[in-house]
Structure formats: structure tokens, C-alpha cells
N, C-alpha and C positions, 0 to 999 in steps of 0.2 A: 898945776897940772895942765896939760893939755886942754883946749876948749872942746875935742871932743875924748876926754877922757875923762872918767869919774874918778873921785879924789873919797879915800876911806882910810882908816886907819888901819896899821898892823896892830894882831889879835896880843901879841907880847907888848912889841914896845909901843904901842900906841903911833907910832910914826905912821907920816902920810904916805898914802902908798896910792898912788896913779894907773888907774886902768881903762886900757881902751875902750869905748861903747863898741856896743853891737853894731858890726860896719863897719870896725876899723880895726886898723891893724900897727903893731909898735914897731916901729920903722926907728925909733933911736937905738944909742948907746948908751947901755947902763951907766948911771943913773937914770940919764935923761930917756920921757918918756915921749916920744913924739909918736903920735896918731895918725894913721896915715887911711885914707879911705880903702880896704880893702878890693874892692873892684878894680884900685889900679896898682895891687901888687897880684902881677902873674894873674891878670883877669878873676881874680877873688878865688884862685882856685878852681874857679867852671871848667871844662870844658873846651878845646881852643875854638869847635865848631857852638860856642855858648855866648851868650851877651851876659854881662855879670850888672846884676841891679841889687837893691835893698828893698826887704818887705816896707812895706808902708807903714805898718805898725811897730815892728821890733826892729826894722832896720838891718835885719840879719840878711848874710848875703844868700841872692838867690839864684841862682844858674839857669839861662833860657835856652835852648837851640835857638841858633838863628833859622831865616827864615829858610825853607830847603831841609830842615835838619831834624831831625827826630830823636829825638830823649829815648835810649833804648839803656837807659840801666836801672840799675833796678835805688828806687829810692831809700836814704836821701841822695843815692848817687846821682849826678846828672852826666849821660854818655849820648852825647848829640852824633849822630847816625845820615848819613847822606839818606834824606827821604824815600828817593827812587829806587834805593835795595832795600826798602823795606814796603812789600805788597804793592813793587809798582809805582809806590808813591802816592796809595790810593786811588791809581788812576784804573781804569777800566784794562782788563786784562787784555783786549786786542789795542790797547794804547799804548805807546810809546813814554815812557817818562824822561822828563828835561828840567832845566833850570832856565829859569830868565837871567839873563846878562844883569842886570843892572840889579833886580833886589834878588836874585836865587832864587825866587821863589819856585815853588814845583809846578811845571807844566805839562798840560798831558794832550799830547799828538796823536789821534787816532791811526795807527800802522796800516801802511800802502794795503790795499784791498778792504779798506773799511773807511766808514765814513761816519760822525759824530750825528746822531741824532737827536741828543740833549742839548746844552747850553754851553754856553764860553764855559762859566764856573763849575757847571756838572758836566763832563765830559763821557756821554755811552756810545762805544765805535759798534757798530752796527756794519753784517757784512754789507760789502757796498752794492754786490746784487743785490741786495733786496731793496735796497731805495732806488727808484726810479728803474729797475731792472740795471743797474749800474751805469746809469748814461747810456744802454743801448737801445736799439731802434726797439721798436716794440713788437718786430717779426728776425730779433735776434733773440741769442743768448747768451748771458752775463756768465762767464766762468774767471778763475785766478790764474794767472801762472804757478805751476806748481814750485819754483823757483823763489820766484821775486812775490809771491802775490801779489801781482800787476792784475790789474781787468784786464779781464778780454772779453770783446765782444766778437760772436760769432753767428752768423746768420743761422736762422733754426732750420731743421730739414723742410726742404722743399722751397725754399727763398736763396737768393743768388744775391752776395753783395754788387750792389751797382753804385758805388761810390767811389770813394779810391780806401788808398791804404790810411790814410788818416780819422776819414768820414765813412762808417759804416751805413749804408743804407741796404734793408733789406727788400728785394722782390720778389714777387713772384717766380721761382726760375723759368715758369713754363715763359714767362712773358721777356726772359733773358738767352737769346739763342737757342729760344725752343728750346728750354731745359736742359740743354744738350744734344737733346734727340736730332736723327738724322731728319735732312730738312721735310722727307717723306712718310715720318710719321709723326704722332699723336701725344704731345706730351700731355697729362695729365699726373694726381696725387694719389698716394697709397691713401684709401679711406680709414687707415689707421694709424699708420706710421706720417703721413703726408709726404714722402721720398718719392722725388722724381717719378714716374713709371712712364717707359716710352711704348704709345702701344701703334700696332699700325692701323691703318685705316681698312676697315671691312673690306676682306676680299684678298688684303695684301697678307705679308709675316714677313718677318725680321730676315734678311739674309745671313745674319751671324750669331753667336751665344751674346759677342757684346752687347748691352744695354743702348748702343751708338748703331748699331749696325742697322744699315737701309731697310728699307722695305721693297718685297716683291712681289709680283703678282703670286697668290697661293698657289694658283694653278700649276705654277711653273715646278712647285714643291712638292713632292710626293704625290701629284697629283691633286692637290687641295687637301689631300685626307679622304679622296673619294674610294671605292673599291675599284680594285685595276681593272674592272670589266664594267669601269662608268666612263663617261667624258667630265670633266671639271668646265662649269660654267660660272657667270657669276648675274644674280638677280640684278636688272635692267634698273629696278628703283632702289635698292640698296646693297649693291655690289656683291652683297653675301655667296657664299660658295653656293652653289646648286650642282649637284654633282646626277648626272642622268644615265640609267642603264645605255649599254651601247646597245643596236641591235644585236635580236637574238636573248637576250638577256632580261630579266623579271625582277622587279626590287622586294627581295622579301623580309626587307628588316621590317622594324619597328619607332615608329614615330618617326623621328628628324634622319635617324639611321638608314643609308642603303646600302642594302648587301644585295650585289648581283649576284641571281641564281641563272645558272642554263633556263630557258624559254622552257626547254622540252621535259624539265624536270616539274614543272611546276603548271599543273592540271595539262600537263600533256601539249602544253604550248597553247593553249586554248583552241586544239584541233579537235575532231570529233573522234569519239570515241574508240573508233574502230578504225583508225589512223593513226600512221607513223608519224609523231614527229621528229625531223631534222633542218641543218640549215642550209640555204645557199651558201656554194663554195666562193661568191665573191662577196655580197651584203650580207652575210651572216644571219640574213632574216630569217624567222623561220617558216619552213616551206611544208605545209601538211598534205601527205601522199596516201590515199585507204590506200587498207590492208590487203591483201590478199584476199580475192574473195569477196571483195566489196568494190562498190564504183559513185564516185561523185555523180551526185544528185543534185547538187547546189551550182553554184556558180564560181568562177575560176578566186574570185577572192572569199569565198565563202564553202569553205569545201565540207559538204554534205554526204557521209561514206553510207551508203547504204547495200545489204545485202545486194550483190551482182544477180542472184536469182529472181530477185525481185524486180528488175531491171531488164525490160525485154530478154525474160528467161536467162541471164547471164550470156546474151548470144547465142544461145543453143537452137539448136533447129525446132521450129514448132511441135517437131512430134519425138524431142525431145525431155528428158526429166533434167532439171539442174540444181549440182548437189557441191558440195566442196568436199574438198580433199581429206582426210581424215589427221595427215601431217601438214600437209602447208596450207589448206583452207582456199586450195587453189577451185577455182569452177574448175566441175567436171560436168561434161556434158553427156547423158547416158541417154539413147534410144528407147525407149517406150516399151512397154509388153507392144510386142505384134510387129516392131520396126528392128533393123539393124543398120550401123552403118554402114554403107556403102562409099565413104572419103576414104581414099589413099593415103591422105595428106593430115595435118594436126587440125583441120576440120570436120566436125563431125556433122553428117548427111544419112539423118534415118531415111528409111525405103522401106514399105511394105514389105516383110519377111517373106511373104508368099511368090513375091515377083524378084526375091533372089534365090538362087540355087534350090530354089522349092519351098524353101522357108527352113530349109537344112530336113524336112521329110526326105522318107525314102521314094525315092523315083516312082516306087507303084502304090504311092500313097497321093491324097486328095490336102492341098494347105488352106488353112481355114484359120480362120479365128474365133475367140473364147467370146461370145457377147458379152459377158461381164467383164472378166479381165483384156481380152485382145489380144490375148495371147496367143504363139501357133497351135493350133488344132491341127494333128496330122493325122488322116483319116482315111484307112487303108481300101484302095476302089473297090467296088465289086468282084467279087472272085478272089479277095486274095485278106490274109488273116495277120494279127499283129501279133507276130512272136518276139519281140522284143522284151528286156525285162523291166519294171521299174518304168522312168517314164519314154524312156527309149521305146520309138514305132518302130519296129521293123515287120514289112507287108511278107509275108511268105504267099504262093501259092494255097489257097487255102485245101486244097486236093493233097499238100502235102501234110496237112496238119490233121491229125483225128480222119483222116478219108475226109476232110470238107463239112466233116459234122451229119455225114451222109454213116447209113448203117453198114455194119461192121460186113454186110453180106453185099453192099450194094458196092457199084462204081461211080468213083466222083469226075465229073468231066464237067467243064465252063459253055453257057450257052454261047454262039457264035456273036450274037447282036451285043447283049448286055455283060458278057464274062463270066453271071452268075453260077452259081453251084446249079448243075445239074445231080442228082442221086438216081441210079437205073439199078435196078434189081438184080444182082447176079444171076448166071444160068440157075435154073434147079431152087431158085426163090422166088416166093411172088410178092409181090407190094403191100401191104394191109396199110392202107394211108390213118394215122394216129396224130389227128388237130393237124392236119396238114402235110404230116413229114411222111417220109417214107421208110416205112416201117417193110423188113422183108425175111419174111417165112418161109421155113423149109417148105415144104408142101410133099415129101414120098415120108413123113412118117406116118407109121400105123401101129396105131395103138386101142388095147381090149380093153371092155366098159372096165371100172374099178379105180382106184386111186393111184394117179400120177405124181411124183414129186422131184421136186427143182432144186435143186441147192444154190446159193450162192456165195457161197464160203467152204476152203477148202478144210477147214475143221469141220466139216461135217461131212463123212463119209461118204460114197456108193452116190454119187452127185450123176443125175442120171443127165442134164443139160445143162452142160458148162458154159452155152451161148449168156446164160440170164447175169447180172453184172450188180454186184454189193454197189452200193453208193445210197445215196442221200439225196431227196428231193428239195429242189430251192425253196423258201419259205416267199407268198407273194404278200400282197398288200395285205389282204385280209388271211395270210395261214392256209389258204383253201389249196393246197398242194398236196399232189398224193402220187401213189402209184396204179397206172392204168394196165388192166391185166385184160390178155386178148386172147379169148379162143378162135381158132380155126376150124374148119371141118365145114360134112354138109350138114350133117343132121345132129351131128355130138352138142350137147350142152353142158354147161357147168354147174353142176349142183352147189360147190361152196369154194373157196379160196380161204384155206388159211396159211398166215402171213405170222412167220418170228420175225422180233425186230428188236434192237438193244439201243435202249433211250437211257442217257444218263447211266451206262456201267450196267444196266439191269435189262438180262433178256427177260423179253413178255413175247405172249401170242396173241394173236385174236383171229375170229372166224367172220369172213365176209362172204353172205348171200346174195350170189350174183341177178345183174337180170340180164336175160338173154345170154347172148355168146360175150358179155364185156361185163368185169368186176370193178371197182373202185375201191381202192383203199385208204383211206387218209394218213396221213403220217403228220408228227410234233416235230417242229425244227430241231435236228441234229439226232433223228433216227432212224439207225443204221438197216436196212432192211436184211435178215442176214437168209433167210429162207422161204420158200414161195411153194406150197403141194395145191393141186386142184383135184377133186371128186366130180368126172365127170359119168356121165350117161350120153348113152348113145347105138350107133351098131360102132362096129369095125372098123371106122373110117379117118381120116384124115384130121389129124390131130396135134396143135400147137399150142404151147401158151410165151404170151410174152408180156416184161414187164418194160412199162414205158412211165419217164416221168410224167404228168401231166397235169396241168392247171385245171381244176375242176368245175 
């Protein structure tokens, strides 16, 4: 047999029967048993991606993948598998799987946008941002092409590359053309984004929405943001707006805020109380003019409105009153009790009322004044009586009024020197003088001793002397008013006088005992004397009686 074939007998005829060992394979022609190393018929059956070997022990054959290759069948099959389609190849999922040239073996290339940061033999891709920030500057940032995952490095907000297209270097942008900002203003960082922010320099603003757009003076813009009744200034040590009422004008905001209010709206322009304020029609300032009625007291910048009356009399004449107007508050200048004016003109010139036109008395009156008030007194001369009504004097002749207050029997005529009331006794009367006056009595009556009676109301019948006259005697200081009752004659006396008289609605009598030729009667304020009889004694002789008021 073969040297590597074993040699046994058939189980019939005993004959030697030749068979291959484990590892080999019969490669003759029956009979002949020729043993051939199985690994080099048709690679022992493996696999073509297989290395074909013998166990060390049984020599049986064994199937390897070569190297790159992966045994994906299922045992004892051996199905050698290109490594790299199976999970990569083992290699890290952001790696690349490959073969070495020379032994196949698997190699793993961590994929563009990553970068190994285990070992030659452990291969972990790791993205490449995050090692070293991907090779860029450390005020950039690391991102992929969404394409190629290539890095890109891109400067972070607010840094400017200042390298070229190869060399990223990041700055500062403010420190790269002024961030862009226009060359008149402020580049600075958002405190949270850190993006550009071009801001201008106090006092100025941006000419345009663009972020690039100049800077100008505020003022020049809406006025700074002042109220259009400010001017726009700007503070001397920090440029800032200052925005200033114009004249005429009151700032009545609040805090940093001016709001121009009118001057005259706001406490009256700080004029005095009793003054208009307005303004000048060229400086707008405002100009405080009193009122009506009042007159500066102060001085031309400080205007002081004080009552004009108060104020050498508002101008009015010294013997003038000064009052104001009741609609316009204007001075009025009004003449005094006892003065009028005497101006033609819109001045008024009081004058003694007495030394014009009389003081407006009637011609046959006396102009006088009131000691207390000053007022005219018009005081009708000697001779002549005030018929006027109310406070109107008018002087009449006093001869034409009551006969002169002279008796009903007398004539009233004016003395030559002083005008006074003369009273003369008419013919066929004679005087009986009563407290002075002239009293005048028939003197042809003749009358028989017994009881004479008078009436002096014509409700009472058979009235034998209608001369005697109803009325009422004036009450004086002390009441002591009465009626004075007067006999006549040579030798008749009066034995009694009685007297009716209605006091309060109620006629009473009473009996009065004369002395001598003259009776007294008393009378109460407001009664009426209405009848008068006397009892006299005597001869035959001449015989009167008369009643006269009289103070007693």
C-alpha cells in the first residue's frame, strides 16, 4: 500500500485492501491505491478564500479563511466571507474597511471628518471636532461638509478670519475693519450672542437701518428725540443729548424725560397771581402783564400785581372812592358822599357838591353837609318849606304851604330882613300867644253861663265850632304832650273840660279841672282827641275855647 495509506483486510476474502489516512486522498486507478495529500486536490475541498491544512492530531483536513476573510458558514462547513462586509470588518463604524496589499489583511481607515483616537491595532474614529476642535483656531468653529464630511473651520460669531483661505486664524472682528462698522462708529459684542453690534458714539445714531450705516449727529434726527418745543444740545463732557425747553416753555416730565409744556400753563408762568400770562411776539419769553384792576408793585423784571386801589387810590382823585368794575375789574373811580365830578373828560375830578349847581338843592334851599356821612344837606332858607317827597327837597314858599304853620284865622307874610314867617291875626281876631305861636280868637262871640260844647268829628252831631281840628298830639322825650285848652273872655272861667278821645279802637272820657282861664290835658301816643265841651261860669261875656297841641 501506499506509505500513507493503511493496509487491512477484506471482511469476505481476507484480501488486502489499501486505504487512504486521514489527509489523503486516492488519486490512483483501481487497483492501484495512490494517496495523495488532500490539501492539494482542489485545496482539500476548503473554501477558494481558505488555506487548506491538517489537524495535528487526526490529520484531518482543516479549512482556514485567509487572512481578510471570515468563515461565515455554518460548521463543519467552512464559507470564507470578505471580512469588510461583515460589520465593517470589525472596524469602528465611522471607519473605513480595506485590505493590505501584500498580506489582505483588514485595515481600518477612520472616514474623512474623523480621526482615530485609539491605536494602530484598535482603531476608534472619533468626530474630528472634537479632538483639538478639529485643527481649528480656538476662536473658530469645527463643523463637516454636509457633503464630503470634510472639516470646516469657521471663525465663531464675533471673530473675523485674518489668515487666508488655507490658514484660518481667528480675531477679534472689532479689531478687523472695525468689525465692519462704519469708520464713525463703536464696534462692540452682543453680551450674549457675541455678534458684531455697531453702536455709535454718544450724541451720534446710525444714518441708516443697515448695521454699516454712519453715524450722525442725533440732533440732526428727530431732533435727538427731544420734544419739538426743546432745542437738542449735547453735554460738553459726555456728548449725551440734553435737550432744553425753548423759551416760553416748562419741562414738566419726569426724571431724564422733557416734555415741553406752555410757560403760561404751568403755575401761571410763574407770574403773580393776579396776572396774565403771555408771550413776546418775537422771544417767545414770557411776558407777565396784571390784570385789570391791579398795577405792578414790583419792578420791571419782577412783576408785583397789586390791587390798583391800593396803589395811590387806583389814581382817583383824593376825594375820590376806588372800586373796580363788577365785569371787567376795571378801576372805577367814584366821587365821595358830598363831591361830584366835575371832568368832562375820562378823568374824574370830585368838587365840592355845594359849589356846583348847588349841590343839585333847589335854588331856595341852603347846601350843606352830613357831619357823619358828608353827604348833601339841602336845607330850605328861612321862609320857605320842603315839599318835596322822599328824599327829594323841594323849598316851596312856606306862606304857600299850611298858611306857614301860621293859624288858620291868621296871615302869613316873610319879615323883610330875615324872610321869616311872620303870622298877623286876621281882622275880627285877636292873637292869644300859646308857647309862643300865634294863636287867633274870634273875640264877637257871646255866650250864656252853662255848658258849651265843641265837636271835633263830624259823627257827632249839632257841632257848634267847627274851627277845633281832630288830630293827635306828638309824643316828646318824656310823653309829656297834651292838649292845651284856652278860655277867652273878661271875667268867664272854666269850671271843668271834659275831653273824648279813642286810644287803641276804644273811645274813653275823662274830666279835666281847669286852673284859671287854661286847662291841660294829657294824652297816650296815638289818641285821637274826637271831642272837647267846657262848663263855664261867668256874666255874658266874651267867650272862646281853643285847642292847641302843647309840650307841657
Amino acid at each position: 500500500c501506499d506509505p500513507n495509506a493503511g493496509c487491512s483486510h477484506d471482511n469476505t476474502t481476507n484480501a488486502v485492501e489499501c486505504t487512504c489516512k486521514t489527509g489523503y486522498t486516492n488519486t490512483g486507478e483501481a487497483p492501484n491505491v495512490v494517496c495523495t495529500d488532500t490539501c492539494t486536490i482542489k485545496n482539500g475541498g476548503c473554501d477558494p478564500n481558505a488555506g487548506c491544512s491538517h489537524d495535528n492530531a487526526t490529520n484531518a483536513v482543516v479549512c482556514t479563511c485567509k487572512t481578510g476573510y471570515t468563515n461565515t458558514g455554518v460548521a463543519p462547513a467552512v464559507i470564507c466571507s470578505d471580512s469588510c462586509s461583515l460589520n465593517n470588518g470589525g472596524c469602528d463604524p465611522n471607519a473605513e474597511c480595506s485590505h493590505q496589499r501584500e498580506d489582505f489583511s483588514v485595515v481600518c481607515n477612520c472616514r474623512v471628518g474623523f480621526v482615530n483616537v485609539g491605536t494602530t491595532n484598535l482603531v476608534n474614529c472619533s468626530d474630528g471636532c472634537y479632538v483639538n476642535n478639529g485643527g481649528c483656531g480656538v476662536n473658530a468653529v469645527c463643523s463637516h461638509n454636509l457633503t464630503t464630511m470634510v472639516i470646516q473651520c469657521t471663525c465663531m460669531t464675533g471673530y473675523t478670519n485674518s489668515g487666508n483661505d488655507t490658514t484660518l486664524v481667528c480675531t477679534d472682528s472689532c479689531k478687523v475693519n472695525n468689525g465692519g462698522c462704519d469708520s464713525s462708529a463703536i464696534c462692540s459684542h452682543d453680551s450674549l450672542t457675541f455678534a458684531v453690534v455697531c453702536s455709535c458714539p454718544i450724541g451720534f445714531v446710525r444714518s441708516g437701518c443697515d448695521i454699516t450705516a454712519g453715524c450722525i449727529d442725533s440732533c440732526k434726527v428727530k431732533n435727538g428725540g427731544c420734544d419739538e418745543n426743546a432745542a437738542c444740545a449735547h453735554d460738553n463732557l459726555t456728548n449725551a443729548v440734553v435737550c432744553t425747553c425753548n423759551k416760553g416753555y416748562t419741562n414738566t416730565g419726569f426724571g431724564n424725560s422733557v416734555y415741553c409744556t406752555d410757560s403760561c400753563q404751568v403755575n401761571n408762568g410763574g407770574c403773580d397771581s393776579n396776572a396774565a400770562c403771555s408771550h413776546d411776539a418775537s422771544t417767545n419769553v414770557v411776558v407777565c402783564s396784571c390784570k385789570n384792576g391791579y398795577i405792578n408793585s414790583g419792578t420791571d423784571s419782577l412783576i408785583k400785581c397789586t390791587d390798583a386801589c391800593q396803589v395811590n387810590n387806583g389814581g382817583c382823585d383824593s376825594n375820590a372812592a376806588c372800586y373796580h368794575d363788577a365785569s371787567t375789574n376795571g378801576v372805577v373811580c367814584s366821587c365821595k358822599n358830598g363831591y361830584v365830578n366835575s371832568s368832562t373828560g375820562s378823568v374824574t375830578k370830585c368838587t365840592d357838591a355845594c359849589q356846583v349847581n348847588n349841590g343839585g338843592c333847589d335854588s331856595n334851599a341852603t347846601c350843606s353837609h352830613d357831619v357823619s356821612t358828608n353827604g348833601v344837606v339841602c336845607s330850605c332858607k328861612n321862609g320857605f318849606v320842603n315839599t318835596g317827597c322822599g328824599t327829594t327837597v323841594k323849598c316851596t314858599d312856606s306862606c304857600q304851604v299850611n298858611n306857614g304853620g301860621c293859624d288858620s284865622n291868621a296871615a302869613c307874610t316873610h319879615d323883610a330882613s330875615t324872610n321869616a314867617i311872620v303870622c298877623t291875626c286876621k281882622s275880627g281876631y285877636t292873637n292869644v300867644p300859646t308857647g309862643g305861636a300865634v294863636t287867633c280868637i274870634q273875640v264877637t262871640t257871646t255866650l250864656a253861663p252853662g255848658t258849651r260844647k265843641a265837636y271835633l268829628n263830624s259823627a257827632y252831631a249839632g257841632s257848634t265850632n267847627p274851627g277845633f281840628q281832630q288830630g293827635e298830639c306828638p309824643v316828646s322825650a318824656n310823653g309829656a304832650y297834651g292838649w292845651h285848652f284856652v278860655m277867652t273872655g273878661t271875667s268867664t272861667s272854666i269850671v271843668s273840660i271834659r275831653c273824648v278821645f279813642k286810644s287803641a279802637g276804644v273811645v274813653t272820657s275823662m274830666i279835666q279841672v281847669p286852673s284859671d282861664r287854661h286847662a291841660y290835658v294829657f294824652t297816650q301816643t296815638g289818641d285821637t282827641l274826637l271831642e272837647a265841651s267846657a262848663v263855664v261860669n261867668g256874666p255874658n261875656t266874651e267867650f272862646n275855647l281853643s285847642n292847641v297841641c302843647k309840650s307841657i
